[in-house]
PyMOL CGO cylinders between C-alpha atoms (Angstrom):
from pymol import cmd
from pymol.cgo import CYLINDER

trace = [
    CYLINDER, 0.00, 0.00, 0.00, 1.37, 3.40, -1.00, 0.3, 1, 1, 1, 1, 1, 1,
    CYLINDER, 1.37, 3.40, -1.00, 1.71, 6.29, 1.68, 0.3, 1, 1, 1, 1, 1, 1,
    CYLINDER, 1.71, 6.29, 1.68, -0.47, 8.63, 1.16, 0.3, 1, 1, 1, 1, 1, 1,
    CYLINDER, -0.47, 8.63, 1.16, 0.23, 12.28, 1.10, 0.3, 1, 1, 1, 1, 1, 1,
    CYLINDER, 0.23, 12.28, 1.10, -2.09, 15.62, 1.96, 0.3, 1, 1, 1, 1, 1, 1,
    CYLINDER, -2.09, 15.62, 1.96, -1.22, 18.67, 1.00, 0.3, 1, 1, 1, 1, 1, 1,
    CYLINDER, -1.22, 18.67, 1.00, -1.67, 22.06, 3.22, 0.3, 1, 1, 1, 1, 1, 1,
    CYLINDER, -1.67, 22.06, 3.22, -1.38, 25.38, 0.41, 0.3, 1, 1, 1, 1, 1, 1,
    CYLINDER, -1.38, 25.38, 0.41, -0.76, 29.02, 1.56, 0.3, 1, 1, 1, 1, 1, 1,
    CYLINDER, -0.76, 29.02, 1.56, -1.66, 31.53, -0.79, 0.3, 1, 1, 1, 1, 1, 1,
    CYLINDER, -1.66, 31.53, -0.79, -0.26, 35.21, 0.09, 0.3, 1, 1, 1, 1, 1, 1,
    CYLINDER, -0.26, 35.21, 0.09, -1.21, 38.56, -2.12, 0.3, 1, 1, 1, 1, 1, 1,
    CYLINDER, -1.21, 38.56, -2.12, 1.21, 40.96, -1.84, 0.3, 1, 1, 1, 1, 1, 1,
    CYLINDER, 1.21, 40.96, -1.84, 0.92, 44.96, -2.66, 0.3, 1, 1, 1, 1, 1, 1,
    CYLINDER, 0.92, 44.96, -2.66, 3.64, 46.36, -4.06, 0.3, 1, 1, 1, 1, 1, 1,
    CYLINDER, 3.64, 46.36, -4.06, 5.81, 47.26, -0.66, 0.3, 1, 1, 1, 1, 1, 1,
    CYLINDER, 5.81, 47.26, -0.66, 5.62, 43.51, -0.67, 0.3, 1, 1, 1, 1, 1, 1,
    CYLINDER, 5.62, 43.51, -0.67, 2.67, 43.97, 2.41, 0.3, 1, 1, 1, 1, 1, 1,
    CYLINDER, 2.67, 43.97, 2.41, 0.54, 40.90, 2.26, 0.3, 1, 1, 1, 1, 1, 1,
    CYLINDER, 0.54, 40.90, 2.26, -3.14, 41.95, 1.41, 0.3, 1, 1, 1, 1, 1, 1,
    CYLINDER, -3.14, 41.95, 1.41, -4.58, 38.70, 1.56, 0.3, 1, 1, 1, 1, 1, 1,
    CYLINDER, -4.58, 38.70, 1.56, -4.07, 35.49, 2.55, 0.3, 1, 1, 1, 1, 1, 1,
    CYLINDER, -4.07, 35.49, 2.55, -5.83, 32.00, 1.22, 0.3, 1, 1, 1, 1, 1, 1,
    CYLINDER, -5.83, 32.00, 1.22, -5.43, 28.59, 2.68, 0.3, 1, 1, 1, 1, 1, 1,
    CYLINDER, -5.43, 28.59, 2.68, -6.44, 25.29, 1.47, 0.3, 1, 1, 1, 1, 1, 1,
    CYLINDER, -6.44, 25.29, 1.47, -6.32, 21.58, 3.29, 0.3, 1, 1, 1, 1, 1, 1,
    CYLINDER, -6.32, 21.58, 3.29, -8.28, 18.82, 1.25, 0.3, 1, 1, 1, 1, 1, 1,
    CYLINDER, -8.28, 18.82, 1.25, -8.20, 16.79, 3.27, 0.3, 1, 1, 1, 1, 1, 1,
    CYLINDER, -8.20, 16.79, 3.27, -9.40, 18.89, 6.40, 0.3, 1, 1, 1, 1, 1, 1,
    CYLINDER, -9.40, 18.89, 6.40, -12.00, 20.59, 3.90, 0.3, 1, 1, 1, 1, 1, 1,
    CYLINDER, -12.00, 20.59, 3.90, -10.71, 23.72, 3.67, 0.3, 1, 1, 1, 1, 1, 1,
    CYLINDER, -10.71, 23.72, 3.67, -10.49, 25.72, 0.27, 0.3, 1, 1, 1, 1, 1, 1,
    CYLINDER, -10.49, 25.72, 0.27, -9.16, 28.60, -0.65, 0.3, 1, 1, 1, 1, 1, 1,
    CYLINDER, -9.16, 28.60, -0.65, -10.50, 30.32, 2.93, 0.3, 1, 1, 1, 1, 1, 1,
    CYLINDER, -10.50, 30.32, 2.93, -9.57, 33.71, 3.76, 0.3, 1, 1, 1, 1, 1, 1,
    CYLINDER, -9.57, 33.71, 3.76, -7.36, 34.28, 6.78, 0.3, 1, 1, 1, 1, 1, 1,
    CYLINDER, -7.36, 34.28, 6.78, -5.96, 37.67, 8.44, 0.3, 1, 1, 1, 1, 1, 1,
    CYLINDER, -5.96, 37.67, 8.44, -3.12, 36.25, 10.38, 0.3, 1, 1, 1, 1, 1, 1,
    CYLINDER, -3.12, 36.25, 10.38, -0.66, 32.71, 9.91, 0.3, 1, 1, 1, 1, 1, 1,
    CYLINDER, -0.66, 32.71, 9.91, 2.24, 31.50, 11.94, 0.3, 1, 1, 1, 1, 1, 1,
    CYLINDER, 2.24, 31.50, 11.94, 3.60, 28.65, 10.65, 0.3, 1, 1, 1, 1, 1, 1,
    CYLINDER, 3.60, 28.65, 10.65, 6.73, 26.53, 12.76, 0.3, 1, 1, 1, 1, 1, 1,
    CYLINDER, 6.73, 26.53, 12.76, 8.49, 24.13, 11.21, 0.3, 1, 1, 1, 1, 1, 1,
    CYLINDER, 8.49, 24.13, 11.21, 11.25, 21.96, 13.27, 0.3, 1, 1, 1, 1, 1, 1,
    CYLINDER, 11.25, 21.96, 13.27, 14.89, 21.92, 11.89, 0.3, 1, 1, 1, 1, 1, 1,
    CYLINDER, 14.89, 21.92, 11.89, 16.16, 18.61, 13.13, 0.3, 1, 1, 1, 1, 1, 1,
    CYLINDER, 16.16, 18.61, 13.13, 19.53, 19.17, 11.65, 0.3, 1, 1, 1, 1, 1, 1,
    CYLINDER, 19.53, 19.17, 11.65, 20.22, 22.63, 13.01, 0.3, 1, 1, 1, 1, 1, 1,
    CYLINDER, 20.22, 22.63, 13.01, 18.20, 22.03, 16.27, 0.3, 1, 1, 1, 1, 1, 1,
    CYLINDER, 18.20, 22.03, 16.27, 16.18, 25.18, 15.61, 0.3, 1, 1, 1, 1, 1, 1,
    CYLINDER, 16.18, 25.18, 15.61, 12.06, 26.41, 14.52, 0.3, 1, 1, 1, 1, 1, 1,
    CYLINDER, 12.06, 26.41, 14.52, 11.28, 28.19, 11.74, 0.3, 1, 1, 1, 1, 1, 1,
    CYLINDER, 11.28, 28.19, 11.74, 8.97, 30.39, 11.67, 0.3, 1, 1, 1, 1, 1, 1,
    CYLINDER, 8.97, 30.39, 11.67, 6.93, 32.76, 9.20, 0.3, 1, 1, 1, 1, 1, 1,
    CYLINDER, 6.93, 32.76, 9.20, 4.26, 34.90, 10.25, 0.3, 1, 1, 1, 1, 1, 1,
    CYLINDER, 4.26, 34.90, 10.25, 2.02, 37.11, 8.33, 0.3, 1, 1, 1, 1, 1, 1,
    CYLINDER, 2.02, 37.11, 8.33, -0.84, 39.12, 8.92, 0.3, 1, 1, 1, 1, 1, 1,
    CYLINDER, -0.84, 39.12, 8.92, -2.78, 41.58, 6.87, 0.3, 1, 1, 1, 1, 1, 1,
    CYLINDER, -2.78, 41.58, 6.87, -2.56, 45.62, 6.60, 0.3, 1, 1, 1, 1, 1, 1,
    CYLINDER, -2.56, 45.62, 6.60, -6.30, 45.43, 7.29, 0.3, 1, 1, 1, 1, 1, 1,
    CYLINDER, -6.30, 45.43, 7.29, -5.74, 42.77, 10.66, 0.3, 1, 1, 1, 1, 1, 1,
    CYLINDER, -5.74, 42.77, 10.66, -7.53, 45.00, 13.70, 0.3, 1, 1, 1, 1, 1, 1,
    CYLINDER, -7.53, 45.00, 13.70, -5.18, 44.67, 16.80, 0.3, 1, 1, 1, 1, 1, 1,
    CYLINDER, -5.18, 44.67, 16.80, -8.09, 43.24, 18.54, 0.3, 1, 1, 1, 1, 1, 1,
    CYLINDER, -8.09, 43.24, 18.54, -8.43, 41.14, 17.10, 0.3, 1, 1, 1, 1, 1, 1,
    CYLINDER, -8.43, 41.14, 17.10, -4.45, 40.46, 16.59, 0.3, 1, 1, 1, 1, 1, 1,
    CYLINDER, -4.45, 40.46, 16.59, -4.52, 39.84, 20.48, 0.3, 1, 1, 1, 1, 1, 1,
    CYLINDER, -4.52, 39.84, 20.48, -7.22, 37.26, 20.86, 0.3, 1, 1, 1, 1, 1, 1,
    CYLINDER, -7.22, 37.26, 20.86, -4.98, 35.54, 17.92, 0.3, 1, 1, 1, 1, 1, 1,
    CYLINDER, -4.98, 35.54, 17.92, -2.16, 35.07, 20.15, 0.3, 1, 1, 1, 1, 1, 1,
    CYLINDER, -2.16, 35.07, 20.15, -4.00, 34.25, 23.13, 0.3, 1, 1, 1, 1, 1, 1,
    CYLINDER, -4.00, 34.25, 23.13, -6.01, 31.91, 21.43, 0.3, 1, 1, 1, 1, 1, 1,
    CYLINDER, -6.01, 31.91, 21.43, -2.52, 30.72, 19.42, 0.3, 1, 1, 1, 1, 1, 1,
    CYLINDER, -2.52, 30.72, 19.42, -0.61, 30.24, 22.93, 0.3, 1, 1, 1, 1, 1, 1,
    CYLINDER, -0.61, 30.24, 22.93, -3.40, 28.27, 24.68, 0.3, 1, 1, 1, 1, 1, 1,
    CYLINDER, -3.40, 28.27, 24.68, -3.54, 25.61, 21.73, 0.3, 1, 1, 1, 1, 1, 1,
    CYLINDER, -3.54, 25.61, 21.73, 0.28, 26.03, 21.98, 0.3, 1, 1, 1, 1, 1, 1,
    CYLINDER, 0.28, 26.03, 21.98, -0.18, 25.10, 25.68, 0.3, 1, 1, 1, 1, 1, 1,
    CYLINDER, -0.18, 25.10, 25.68, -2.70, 22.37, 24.78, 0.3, 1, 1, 1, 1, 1, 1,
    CYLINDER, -2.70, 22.37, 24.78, -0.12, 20.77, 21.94, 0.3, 1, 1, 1, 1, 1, 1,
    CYLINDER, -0.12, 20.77, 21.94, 3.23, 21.17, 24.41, 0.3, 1, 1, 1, 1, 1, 1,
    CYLINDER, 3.23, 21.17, 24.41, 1.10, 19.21, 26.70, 0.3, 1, 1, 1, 1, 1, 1,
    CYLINDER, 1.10, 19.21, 26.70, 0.25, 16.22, 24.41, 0.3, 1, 1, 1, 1, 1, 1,
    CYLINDER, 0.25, 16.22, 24.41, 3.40, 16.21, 23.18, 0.3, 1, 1, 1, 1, 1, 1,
    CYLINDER, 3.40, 16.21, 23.18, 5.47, 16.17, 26.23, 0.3, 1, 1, 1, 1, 1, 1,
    CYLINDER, 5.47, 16.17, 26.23, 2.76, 14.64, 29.15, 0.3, 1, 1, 1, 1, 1, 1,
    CYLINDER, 2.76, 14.64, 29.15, 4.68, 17.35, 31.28, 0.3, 1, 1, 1, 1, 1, 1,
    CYLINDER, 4.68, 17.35, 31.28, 1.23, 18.87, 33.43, 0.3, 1, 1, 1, 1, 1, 1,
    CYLINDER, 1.23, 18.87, 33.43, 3.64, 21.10, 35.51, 0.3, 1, 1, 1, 1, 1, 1,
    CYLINDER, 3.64, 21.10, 35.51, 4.65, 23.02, 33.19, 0.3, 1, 1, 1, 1, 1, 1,
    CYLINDER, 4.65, 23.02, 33.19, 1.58, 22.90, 30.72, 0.3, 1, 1, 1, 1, 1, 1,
    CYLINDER, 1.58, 22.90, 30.72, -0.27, 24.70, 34.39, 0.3, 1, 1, 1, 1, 1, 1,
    CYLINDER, -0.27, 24.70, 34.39, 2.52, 27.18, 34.25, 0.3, 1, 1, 1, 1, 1, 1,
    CYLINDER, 2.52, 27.18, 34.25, 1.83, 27.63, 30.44, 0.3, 1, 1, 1, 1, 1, 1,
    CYLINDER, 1.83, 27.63, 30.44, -1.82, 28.46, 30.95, 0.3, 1, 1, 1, 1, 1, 1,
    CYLINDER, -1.82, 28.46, 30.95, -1.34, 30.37, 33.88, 0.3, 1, 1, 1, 1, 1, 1,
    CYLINDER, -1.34, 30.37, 33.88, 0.83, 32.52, 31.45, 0.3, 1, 1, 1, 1, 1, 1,
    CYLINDER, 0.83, 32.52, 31.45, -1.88, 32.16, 28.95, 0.3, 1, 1, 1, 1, 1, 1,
    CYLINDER, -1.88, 32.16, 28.95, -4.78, 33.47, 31.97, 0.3, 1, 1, 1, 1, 1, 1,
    CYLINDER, -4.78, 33.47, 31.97, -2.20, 36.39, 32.94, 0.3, 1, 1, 1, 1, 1, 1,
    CYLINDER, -2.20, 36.39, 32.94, -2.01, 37.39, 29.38, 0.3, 1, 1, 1, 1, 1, 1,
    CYLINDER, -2.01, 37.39, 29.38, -5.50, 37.41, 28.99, 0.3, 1, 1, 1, 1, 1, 1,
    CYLINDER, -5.50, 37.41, 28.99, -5.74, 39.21, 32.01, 0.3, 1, 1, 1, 1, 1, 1,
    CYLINDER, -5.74, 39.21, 32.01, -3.27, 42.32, 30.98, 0.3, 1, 1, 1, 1, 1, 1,
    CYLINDER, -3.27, 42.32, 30.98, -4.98, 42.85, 27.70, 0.3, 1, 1, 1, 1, 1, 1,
    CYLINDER, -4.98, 42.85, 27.70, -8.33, 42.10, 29.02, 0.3, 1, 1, 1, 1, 1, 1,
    CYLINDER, -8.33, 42.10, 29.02, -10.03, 39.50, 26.73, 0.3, 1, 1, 1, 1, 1, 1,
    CYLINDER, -10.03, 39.50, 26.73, -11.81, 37.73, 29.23, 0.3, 1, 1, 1, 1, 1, 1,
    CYLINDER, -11.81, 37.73, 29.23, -15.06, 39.53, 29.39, 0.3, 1, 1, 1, 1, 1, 1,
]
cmd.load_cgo(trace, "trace")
């Protein structure tokens, strides 16, 4: 049996300061297509030089607000992933007590 292979696709319009405008993702297999996004951060793990690469856009037109509930929202799942990944609950508490303090400072928890 062959491996099968899916296929995540980032599309990013730029203006011409090279700003992205807007940015399209599609995953097939999760069925997504071509769905609009204001904000990405993509990590990838460099096994070789022991060190994550990153790339993260956002759009002119991305509110702050809205920018800030992204990161929460991105370091809680961050939390959530470090935590299935590692089975280490002491420091996954310490990583969403971070998560409730930042929440706290910029006050998104209504």
């Amino acid at each position: 049996m062959a491996n099968k292979t899916s296929e995540i696709t980032l599309t990013v319009q730029l203006d011409e300061n090279k700003v992205p405008e807007k940015l399209n993702w599609t995953a097939q297999d999760g069925g997504i297509t071509n769905a609009e996004a204001k904000a990405m951060m993509l990590s990838v793990w460099d096994s070789a030089a022991q060190e994550s690469l990153r790339i993260d856009l956002w759009t002119k037109d991305m509110p702050v607000d809205e920018m800030k509930v992204f990161f929460h929202q991105t370091l809680v799942a961050m939390s959530n992933t470090f935590n299935r990944a590692t089975q280490d609950e002491k420091m996954t508490a310490t990583m969403k007590d971070f998560c409730d303090y930042f929440a706290e400072k910029l006050e998104l928890k209504k």
